[in-house]
C-alpha positions in Angstrom: -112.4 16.1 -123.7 -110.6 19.0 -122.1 -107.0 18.6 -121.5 -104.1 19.2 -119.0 -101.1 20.8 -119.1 -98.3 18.5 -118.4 -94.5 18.7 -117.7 -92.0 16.3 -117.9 -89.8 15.0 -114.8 -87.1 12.4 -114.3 -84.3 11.5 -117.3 -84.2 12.4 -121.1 -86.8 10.2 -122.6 -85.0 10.4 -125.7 -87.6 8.7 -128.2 -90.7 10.7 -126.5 -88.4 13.8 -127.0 -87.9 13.2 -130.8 -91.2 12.8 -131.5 -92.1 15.9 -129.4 -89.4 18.0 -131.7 -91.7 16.1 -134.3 -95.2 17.8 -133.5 -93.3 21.0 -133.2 -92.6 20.6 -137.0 -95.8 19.6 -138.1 -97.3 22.3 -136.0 -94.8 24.8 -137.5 -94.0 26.0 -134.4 -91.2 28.8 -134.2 -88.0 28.1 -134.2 -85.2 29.7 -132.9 -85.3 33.4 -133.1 -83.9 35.4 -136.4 -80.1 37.1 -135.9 -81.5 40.3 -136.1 -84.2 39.9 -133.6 -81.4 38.3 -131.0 -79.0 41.4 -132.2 -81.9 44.3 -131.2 -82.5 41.9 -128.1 -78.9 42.0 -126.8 -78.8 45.8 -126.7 -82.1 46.6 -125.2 -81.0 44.0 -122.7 -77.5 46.3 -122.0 -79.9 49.8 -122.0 -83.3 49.4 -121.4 -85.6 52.5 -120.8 -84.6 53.1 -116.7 -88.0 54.5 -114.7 -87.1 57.4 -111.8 -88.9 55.7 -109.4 -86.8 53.4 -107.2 -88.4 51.3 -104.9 -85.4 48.7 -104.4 -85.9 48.8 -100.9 -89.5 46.8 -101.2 -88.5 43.8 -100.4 -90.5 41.7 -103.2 -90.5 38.2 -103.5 -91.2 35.6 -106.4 -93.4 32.3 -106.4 -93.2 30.2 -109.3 -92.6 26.6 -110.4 -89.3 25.2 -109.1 -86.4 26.1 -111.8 -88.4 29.1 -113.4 -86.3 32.0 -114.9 -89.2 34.0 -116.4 -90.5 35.5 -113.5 -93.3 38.4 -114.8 -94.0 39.1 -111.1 -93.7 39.8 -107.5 -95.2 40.6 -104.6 -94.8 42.0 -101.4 -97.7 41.5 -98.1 -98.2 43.7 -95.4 -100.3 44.9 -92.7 -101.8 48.7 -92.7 -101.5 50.0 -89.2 -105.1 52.0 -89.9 -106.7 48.2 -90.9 -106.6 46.0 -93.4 -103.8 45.1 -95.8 -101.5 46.6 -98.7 -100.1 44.9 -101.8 -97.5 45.7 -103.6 -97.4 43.6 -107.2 -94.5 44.0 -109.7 -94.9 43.0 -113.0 -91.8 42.6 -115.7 -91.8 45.6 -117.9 -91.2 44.2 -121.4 -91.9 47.8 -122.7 -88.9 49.3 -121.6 -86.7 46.8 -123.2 -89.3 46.5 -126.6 -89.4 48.8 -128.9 -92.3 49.9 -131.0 -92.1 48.5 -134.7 -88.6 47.2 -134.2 -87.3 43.3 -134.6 -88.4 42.0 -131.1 -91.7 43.3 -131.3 -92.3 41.8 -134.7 -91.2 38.1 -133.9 -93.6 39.0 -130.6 -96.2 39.5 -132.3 -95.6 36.6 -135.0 -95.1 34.4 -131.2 -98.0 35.9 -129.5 -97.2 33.6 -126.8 -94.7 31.4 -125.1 -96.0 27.9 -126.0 -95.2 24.9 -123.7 -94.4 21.1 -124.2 -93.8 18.6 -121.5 -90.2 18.4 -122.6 -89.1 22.1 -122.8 -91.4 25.6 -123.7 -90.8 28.1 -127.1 -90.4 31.2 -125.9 -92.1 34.5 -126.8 -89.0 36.7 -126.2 -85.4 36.0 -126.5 -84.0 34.5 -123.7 -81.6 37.7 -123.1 -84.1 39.6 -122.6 -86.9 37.2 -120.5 -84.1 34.9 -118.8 -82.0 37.7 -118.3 -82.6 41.6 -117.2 -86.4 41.5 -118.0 -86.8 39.2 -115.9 -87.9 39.6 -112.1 -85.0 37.4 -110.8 -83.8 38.1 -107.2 -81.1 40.3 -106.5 -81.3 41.9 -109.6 -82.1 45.9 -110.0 -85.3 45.7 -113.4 -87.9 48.0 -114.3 -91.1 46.8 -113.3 -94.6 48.1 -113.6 -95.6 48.5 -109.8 -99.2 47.7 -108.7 -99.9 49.1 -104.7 -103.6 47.7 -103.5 -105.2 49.2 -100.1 -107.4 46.5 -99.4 -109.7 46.4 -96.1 -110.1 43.7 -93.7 -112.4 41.7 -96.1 -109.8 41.8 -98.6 -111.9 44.2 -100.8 -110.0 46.7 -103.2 -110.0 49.9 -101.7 -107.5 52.2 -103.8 -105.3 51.3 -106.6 -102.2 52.6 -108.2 -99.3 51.4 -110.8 -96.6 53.2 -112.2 -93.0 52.3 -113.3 -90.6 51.5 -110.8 -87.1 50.0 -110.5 -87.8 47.2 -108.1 -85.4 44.2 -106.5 -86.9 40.9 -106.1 -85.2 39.5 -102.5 -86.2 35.5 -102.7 -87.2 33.3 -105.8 -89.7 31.2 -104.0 -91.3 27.6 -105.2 -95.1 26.7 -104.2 -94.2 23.7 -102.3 -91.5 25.7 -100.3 -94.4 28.3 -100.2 -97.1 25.9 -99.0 -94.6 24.1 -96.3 -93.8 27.2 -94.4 -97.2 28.6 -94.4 -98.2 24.9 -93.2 -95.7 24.2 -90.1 -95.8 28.3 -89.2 -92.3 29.6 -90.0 -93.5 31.7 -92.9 -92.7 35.3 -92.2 -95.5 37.6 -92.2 -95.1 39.2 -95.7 -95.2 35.4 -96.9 -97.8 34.3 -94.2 -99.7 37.2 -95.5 -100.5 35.4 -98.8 -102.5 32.7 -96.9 -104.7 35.4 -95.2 -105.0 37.6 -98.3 -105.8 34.8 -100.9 -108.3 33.2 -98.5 -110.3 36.6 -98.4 -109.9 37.0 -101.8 -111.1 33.9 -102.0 -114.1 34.2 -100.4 -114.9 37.5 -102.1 -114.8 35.2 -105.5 -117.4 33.0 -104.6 -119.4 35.9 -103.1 -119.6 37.5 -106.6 -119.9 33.9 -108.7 -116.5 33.6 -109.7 -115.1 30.3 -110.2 -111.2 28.8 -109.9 -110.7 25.5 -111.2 -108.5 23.5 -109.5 -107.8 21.2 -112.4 -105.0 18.4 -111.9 -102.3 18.9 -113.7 -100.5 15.4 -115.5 -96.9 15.0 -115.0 -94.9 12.6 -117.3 -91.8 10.3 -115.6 -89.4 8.8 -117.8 -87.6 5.9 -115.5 -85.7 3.1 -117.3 -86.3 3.5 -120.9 -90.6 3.7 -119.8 -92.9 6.5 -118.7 -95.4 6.8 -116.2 -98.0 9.1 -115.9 -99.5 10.8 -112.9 -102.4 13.5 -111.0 -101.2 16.0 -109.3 -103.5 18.5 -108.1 -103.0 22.1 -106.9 -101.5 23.4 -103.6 -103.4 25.9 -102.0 -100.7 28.1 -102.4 -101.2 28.3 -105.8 -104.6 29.6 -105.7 -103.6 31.9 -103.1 -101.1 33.1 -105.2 -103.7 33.2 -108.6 -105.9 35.4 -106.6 -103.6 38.3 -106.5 -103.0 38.2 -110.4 -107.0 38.1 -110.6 -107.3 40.8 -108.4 -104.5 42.6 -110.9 -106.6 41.7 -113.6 -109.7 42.9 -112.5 -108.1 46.6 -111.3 -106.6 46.8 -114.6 -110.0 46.1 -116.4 -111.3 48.9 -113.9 -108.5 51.2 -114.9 -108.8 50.9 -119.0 -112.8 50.9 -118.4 -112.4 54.2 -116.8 -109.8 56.3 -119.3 -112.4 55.0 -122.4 -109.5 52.7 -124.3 -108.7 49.2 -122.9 -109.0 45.5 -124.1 -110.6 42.7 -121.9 -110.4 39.4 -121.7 -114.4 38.3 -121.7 -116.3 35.2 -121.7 -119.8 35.0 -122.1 -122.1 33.1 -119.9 -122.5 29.7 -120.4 -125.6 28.9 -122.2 -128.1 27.1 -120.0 -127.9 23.6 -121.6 -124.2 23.7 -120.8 -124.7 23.9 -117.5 -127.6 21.6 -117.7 -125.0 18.8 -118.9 -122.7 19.3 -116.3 -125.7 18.7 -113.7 -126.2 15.5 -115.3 -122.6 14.5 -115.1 -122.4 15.2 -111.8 -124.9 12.8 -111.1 -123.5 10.6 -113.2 -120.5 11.2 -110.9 -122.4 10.6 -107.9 -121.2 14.4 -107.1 -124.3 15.5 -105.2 -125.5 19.2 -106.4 -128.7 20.4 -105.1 -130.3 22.8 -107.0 -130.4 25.7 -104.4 -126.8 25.3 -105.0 -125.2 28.1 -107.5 -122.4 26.0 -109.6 -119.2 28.5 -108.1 -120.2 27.1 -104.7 -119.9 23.7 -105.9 -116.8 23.7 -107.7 -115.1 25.6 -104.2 -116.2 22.1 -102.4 -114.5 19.4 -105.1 -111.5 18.1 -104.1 -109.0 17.3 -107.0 -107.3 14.3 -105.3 -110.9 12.2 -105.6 -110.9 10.4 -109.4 -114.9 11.5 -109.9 -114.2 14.9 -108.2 -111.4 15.6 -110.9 -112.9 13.8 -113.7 -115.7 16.6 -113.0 -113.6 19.0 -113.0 -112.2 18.2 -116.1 -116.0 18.9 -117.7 -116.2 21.5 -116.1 -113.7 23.3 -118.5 -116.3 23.1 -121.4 -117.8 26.1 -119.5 -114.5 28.5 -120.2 -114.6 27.9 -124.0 -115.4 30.7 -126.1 -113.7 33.2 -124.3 -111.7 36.3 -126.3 -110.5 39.6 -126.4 -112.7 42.4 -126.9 -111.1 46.0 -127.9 -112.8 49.4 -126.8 -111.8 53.2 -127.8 -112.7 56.3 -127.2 -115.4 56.1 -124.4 -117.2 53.5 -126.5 -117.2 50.9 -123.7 -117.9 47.4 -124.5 -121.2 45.3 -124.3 -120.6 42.9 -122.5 -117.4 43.9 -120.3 -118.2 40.8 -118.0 -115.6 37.8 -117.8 -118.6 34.9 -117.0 -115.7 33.0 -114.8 -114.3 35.8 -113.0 -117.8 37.6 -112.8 -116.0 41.3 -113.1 -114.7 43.1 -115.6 -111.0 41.8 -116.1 -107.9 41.7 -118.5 -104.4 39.9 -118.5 -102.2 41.9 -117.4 -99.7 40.2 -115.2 -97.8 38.0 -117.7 -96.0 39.9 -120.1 -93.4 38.1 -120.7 -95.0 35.4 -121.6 -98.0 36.9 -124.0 -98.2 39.2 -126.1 -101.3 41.3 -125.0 -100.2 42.3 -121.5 -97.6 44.3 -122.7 -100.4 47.0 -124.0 -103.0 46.3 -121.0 -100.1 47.3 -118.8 -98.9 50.2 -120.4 -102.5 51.3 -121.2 -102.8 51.1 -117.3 -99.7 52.9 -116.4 -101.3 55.5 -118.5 -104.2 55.7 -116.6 -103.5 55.7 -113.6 -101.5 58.8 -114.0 -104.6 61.1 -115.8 -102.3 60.6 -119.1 -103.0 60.2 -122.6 -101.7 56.2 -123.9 -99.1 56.6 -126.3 -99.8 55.8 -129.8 -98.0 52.5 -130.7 -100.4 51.2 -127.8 -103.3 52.3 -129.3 -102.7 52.0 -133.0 -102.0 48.1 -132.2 -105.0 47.5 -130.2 -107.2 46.9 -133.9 -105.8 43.7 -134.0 -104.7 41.9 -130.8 -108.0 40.0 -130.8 -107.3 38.3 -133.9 -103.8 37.7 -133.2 -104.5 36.3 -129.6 -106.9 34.2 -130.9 -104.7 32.4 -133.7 -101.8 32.5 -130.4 -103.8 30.8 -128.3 -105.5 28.5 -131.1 -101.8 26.7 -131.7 -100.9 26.8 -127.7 -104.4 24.9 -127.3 -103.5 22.7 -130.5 -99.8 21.9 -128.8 -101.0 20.9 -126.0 -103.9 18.5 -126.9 -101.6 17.2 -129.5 -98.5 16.4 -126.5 -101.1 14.7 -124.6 -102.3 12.6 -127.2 -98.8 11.6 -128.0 -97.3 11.1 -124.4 -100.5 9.1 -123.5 -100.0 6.6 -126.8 -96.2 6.4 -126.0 -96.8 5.3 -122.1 -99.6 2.5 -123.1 -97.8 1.3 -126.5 -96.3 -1.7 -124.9 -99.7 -2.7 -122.8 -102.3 -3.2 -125.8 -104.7 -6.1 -124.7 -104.3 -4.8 -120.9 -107.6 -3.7 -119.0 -107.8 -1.1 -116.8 -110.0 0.2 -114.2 -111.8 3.7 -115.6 -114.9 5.9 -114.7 -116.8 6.8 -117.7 -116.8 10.7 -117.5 -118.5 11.4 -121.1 -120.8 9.7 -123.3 -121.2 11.2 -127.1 -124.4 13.1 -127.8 -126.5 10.6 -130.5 -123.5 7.8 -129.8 -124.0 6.2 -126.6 -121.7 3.6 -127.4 -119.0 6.7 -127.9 -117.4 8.6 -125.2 -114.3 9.2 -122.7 -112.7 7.4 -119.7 -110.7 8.7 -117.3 -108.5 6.1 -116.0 -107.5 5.5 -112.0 -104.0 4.8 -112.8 -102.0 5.5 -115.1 -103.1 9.2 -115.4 -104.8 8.5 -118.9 -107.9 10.4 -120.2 -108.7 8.5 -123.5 -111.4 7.6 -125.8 -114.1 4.2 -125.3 -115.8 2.4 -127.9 -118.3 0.2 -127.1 -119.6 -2.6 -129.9 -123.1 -3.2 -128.3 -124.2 -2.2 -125.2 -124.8 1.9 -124.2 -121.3 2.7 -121.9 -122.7 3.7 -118.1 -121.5 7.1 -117.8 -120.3 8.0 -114.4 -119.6 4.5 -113.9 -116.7 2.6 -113.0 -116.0 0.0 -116.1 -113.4 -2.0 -116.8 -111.9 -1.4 -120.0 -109.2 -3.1 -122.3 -106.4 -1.0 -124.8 -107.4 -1.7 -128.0 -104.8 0.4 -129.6 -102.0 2.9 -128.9 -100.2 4.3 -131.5 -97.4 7.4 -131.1 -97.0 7.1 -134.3 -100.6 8.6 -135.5 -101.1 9.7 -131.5 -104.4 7.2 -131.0 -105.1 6.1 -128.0 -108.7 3.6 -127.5 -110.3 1.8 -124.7 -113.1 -1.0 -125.5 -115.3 -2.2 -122.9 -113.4 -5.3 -121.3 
């Protein structure tokens, strides 16, 4: 069953803690960063590699989750007096603070990505470096990488350009904050901008077959020695905000495609017995989903805060697996360039300080953009990114199913024998009796063994905790 992301709120939860620091052994997750690595980070951080642009007097601003200190961009919203709008998007630029074959870059690519826990993340560079100058804090002078987007009245791209630029982030924003001014009008227009922008951008997404899911996220509260687990599902502000790193994404796709040396982030199409399943979930569901309907359109009218809606949604991630990183030099362009859920050509690009890989899209970019040649420790690296994104983003996948597994066992340790009401939102191929449950409350996705009868799936049931263990991380329902 596809998993969330969670994050923890409210006091220490000591004993879920330990056993979180637990995992991170077993997993052998990196520790804390060698002395030399910290050293090299330390003086990169006092002289990084200054651009001559300046562009200090763009008044950027930064939206991320409350208390975030890596900030890898932000962006700035305007109207073009001859029509239409202009973006400007600064991204962190790790480069000029990396250098090539030195300690930092070696423990980054041993990292290949910062890896989160509901109790804390492990970082993919030194905190001097991605809490500190690197980062796109406000009132502080950094090198960025500077994206400017023309874009027309229907929010289509209409030029594109990034070079380096010293930039000064003006406000470190929060999505709530975000979504409460734009909501009660006192956003001002660069901010309001990002309501009007993202709403075209995302209607131009569902024009081409791209698909956003707007997957709730669990959130794990610790009150009085107990946790709790609950939903909660996505502003809209959030996928107003995703659309401009997709648009990024895609323009730096274009970019790489263009100069003949790139790497993408691709995804096949889902084969048409995955998307025959998901049809008969959705009726399972009760989700209507005519046929005339193309499966982007339906997933733009689900609404996370309905159990069956988000329980579909969570299916609906089977669709994204299999997606990788395809490398192309020299003119020889890929086959196929396509990212299935995007339905463009794209490539991350936008979060460098957090994985590995966006530090060479962007350079590779920067490059051209300006008619240049890439330089060579961009190139010569390019060989193996794939495989080391994929082994990166194997372990992030395998830390985070493992914390859910966990949290969920330690939250229903103390309630074995209890019965719950659930939807059934998976039945095993050739096991009827084996599938998934996705409880109404608390915020539990968790396996169901029936002993006789098939389960219903897409059903309500009412099911009983026949064991929760954080010691092994099991969690299992029965049929009540």
């Amino acid at each position: 069953m596809p998993r969330r992301r969670m994050h923890m709120t409210g006091a220490d939860g000591a004993a879920l803690r330990a056993a979180l620091r637990e995992l991170r052994t077993k997993l052998e997750v990196p520790g804390e960063f060698p002395a030399e690595v910290l050293a090299e980070a330390q003086r990169a951080a006092r002289a990084p590699r200054l651009p001559e642009l300046d562009a200090t007097d763009l008044p950027l601003f930064t939206i991320d989750p409350p208390g975030s200190v890596d900030l890898d961009q932000a962006v700035h919203l305007a109207v073009r007096p001859s029509g239409g709008y202009r973006v400007h998007y600064a991204i962190a630029d790790v480069a000029a603070f990396v250098r090539p074959g030195g300690a930092v870059d070696a423990e980054a690519h041993r990292r290949v990505s910062t890896l989160y826990f509901p109790d804390g993340k492990v970082p993919l560079h030194p905190a001097v470096l991605s809490e500190g100058p690197a980062s796109l804090l406000p009132d502080q002078t950094c090198p960025a990488l500077l994206w400017r987007f023309d874009l027309d009245g229907d929010g289509r791209v209409e030029t594109v350009d990034v070079r380096r630029a010293l930039v000064r982030s003006r406000a470190r924003l929060d999505y709530e904050g975000v979504q409460r001014a734009v909501d009660t009008g006192t956003a001002e227009e660069p901010l309001a901008l990002l309501r009007d922008i993202g709403r075209l951008r995302e209607a131009l997404e569902r024009e081409r077959g791209g698909i956003s899911l707007n997957v709730p996220e669990q959130e794990i509260v610790e009150h009085d020695g107990t946790y709790r687990l609950d939903y909660r599902a996505p502003l809209p502000a959030e996928g107003w905000n995703a659309q401009i790193s997709l648009m990024t994404g895609m323009a730096a796709a274009d970019l790489m495609l263009g100069a003949g040396t790139g790497i993408l982030r691709t995804l096949p199409t889902a084969p048409d017995g995955a998307v025959g399943r998901l049809r008969r979930a959705a009726g399972a569901l009760r989700i209507e989903w005519p046929h005339h309907v193309p499966y982007a359109e339906l997933l733009h009218s689900l609404d996370p805060h309905r159990p069956a809606h988000a329980a579909f949604l969570q299916e609906c991630t089977t669709l994204l697996r299999g997606a990788g990183y395809t490398v192309f030099t020299g003119g020889d362009l890929p086959e196929p360039a396509v990212h299935a859920a995007v339905a463009a050509p794209y490539t991350h690009a936008t979060a460098p300080l957090r994985r590995l890989v966006d530090r060479y899209s962007g350079e590779l970019c920067v490059a051209a953009a300006a008619g240049a040649e890439p330089p060579q420790w961009a190139v010569s690296a390019l060989a193996a990114l794939p495989r080391e994104m994929a082994e990166g983003t194997r372990l992030a996948n395998t830390a985070e199913r493992e914390s859910v597994d966990l949290v969920e066992a330690a939250v229903l340790k103390d309630r074995v024998g209890e019965t719950f009401d659930a939807v059934v939102v998976d039945v095993k191929d050739g096991e009827p009796q084996v599938g998934t449950v996705h409880l109404e409350d608390p915020a539990v996705v968790g396996r169901v063994r029936s002993t006789g009868r098939e389960l219903p799936l897409g059903e309500r049931l009412r099911v009983r905790l026949a064991e929760a263990d954080p010691g092994t991380s099991k969690v299992l329902f029965a049929p009540a």
